[in-house]
Structures are given as structure tokens and as C-alpha cells.
N, C-alpha and C positions, 0 to 999 in steps of 0.2 A: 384784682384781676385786670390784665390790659385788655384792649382792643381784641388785640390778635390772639389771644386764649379764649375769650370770649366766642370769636368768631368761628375758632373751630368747635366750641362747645356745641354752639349753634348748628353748624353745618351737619354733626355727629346725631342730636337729635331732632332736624329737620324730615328726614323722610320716615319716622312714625309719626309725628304730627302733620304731615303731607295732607292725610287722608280726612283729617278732621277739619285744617282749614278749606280745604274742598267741600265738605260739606255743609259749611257753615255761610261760607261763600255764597255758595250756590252760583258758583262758576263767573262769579264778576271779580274782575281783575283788580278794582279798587279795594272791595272786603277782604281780598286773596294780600293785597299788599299790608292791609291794615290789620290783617291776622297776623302775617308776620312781624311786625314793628310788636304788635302785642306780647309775640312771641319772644319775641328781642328784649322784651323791655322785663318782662318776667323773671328771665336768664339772667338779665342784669342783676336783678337784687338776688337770687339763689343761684347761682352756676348748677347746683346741685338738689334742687328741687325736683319732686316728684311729676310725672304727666298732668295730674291731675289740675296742679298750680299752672303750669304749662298752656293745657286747653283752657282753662278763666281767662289767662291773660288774651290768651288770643280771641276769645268769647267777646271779653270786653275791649278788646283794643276794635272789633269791628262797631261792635256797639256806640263806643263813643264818637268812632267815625260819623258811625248814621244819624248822630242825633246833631253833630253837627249843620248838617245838611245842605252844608254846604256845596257840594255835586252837583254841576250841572244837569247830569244826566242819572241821578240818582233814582232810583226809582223805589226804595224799601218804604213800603206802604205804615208799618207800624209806627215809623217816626216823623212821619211829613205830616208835620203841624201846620205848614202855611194851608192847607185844604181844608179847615176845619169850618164849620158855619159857625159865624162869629153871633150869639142872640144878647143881645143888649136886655138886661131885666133890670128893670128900676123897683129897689128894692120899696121906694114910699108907694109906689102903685099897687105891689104887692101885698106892703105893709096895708094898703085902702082896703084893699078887698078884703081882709082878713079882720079888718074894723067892720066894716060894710058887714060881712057875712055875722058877728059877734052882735053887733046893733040891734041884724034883721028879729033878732029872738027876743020876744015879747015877755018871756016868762021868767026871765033873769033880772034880779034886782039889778039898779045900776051899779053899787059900789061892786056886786059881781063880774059885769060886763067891763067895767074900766078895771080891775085887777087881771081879767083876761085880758084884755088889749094893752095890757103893760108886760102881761108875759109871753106874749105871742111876739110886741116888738123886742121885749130881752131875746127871744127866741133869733129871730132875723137876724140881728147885730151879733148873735153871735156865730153866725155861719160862713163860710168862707161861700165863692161866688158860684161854684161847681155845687157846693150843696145846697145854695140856695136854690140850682133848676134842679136839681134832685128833688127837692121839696117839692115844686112846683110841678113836676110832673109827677108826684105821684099823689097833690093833690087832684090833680087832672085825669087822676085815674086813667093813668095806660096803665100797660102789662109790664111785668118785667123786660122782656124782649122788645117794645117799643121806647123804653127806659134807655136799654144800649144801643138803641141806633140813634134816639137822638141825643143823647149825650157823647156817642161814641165812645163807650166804656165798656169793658170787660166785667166777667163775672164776681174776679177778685176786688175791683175800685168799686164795683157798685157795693158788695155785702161791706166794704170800708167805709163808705158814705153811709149805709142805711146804718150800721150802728152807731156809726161817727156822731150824726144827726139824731137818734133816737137817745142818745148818749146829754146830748144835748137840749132837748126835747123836756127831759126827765129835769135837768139841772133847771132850767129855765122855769119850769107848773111845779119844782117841788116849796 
């Protein structure tokens, strides 16, 4: 298909998807152009493709924009990663405490205590750095809800960490 069939394919179903990249927008000029390139680029591989394929492209064509984030004056909240509080966890400090707290108990044989502190640190090393504060906050006993704001995490990444790590958890003491 050239150019110019293309472009009228485009132009023909441009004002039923009017109404979706306007809403998706939310009336910024930049998501409004990056819906339609989306739009464009969907058309491209299907001329004849369904709405549905239609609205994803245009979905993800803004999406990708925002995570670029590039925009100076970008404001979409969901993907401006430069704002995030950065916490440095050192995983041997952590690793300490978790000795330290294994140690403090009197009532455990040592060969007990050192096969726990050899699978608490298999446990560590095998965490990625997101669920190692997942860990640590919820050895610190917050709440769920104190969990997503300082991780800044949703309900769907937190129940993926907490099985992720409990997953691991089981691998690590079995």
C-alpha cells in the first residue's frame, strides 16, 4: 500500500477515533499527536484492521511517548521516574541484621543457626533490589498501604513481589 492510500485510509477512519484519542489525551497536544502516529502506524501493518487494533496502537503510541519522558513540560505522573526517592539498601547490613537477629536466640543449636544464616543469605542473593525493600518493609512491619507509598507501587507489583519473594522464600528454607 503507498503513501497516498494509506493516507486516505487514515483520514476515512480518523474522526471515529477522534473521540478516543481525546480522551486518552486528556486534551494535551503532544499525547493527541502521539495517538495519531500510533494510529498511523497500526494502519500501517493492517489497512484493514478492526477499531479495536486501532485504539491499542493509539493507547500505546502515547504510552511510549510518556515513558520516554522526554517532554520538557511533560507532566503524566504515572511515568516520571526521575521523582522517585532513590534508598540505597546495603544488602550485607541487611544481611547483619538478619545474622544478629538468628544469633540473638539462645535456644537453637549452632549447626541450626548457621544453616539459617546460610539460607536467609541464599534467600537475599536471590532477590532482585525492589524486593529486597519489599522485604524489608514488611519485615518492619508497615501496613500494606504504607508498603505502596514507600515503594510507590500498586496493588498489582506489590501481590507480584509478595508471591514472587514468598516463592522464593520456600526455594531458599526448603
Amino acid at each position: 500500500m503507498t503513501d497516498q492510500e494509506l493516507h486516505k485510509v487514515f483520514e476515512k477512519r480518523l474522526p471515529t477515533m477522534k473521540s478516543h484519542i481525546n480522551y486518552n489525551s486528556e486534551g494535551k497536544e503532544d499525547l493527541i499527536q502521539e495517538g495519531m502516529l500510533g494510529m498511523w502506524e497500526s494502519l500501517r501493518k493492517d489497512p484493514t484492521c478492526k477499531d479495536r487494533f486501532v485504539k491499542n496502537g493509539i493507547r500505546w503510541g502515547m504510552v511510549k511517548f510518556a515513558r520516554k519522558g522526554k517532554s520538557v513540560d511533560s507532566d503524566i505522573k504515572s511515568f516520571n521516574r526521575r521523582n522517585l526517592d532513590i534508598e540505597i539498601v546495603k544488602t550485607d547490613a541487611l544481611e547483619q541484621e538478619v545474622a544478629d537477629f538468628i544469633l540473638e536466640d539462645k535456644v537453637l543449636p549452632v549447626d541450626e543457626k548457621v544453616i539459617g544464616k546460610i539460607s536467609w543469605e541464599r534467600f537475599f542473593t536471590s532477590l532482585t533490589w525492589l524486593e529486597r525493600r519489599f522485604v524489608k518493609a514488611r519485615m518492619e512491619d508497615l501496613t500494606t498501604i504504607e508498603i505502596y507509598i514507600k515503594l510507590k507501587i500498586g496493588q498489582y507489583q506489590y501481590l507480584r513481589m509478595r508471591r514472587s519473594a514468598l516463592a522464593k522464600f520456600q526455594t531458599a528454607f526448603s
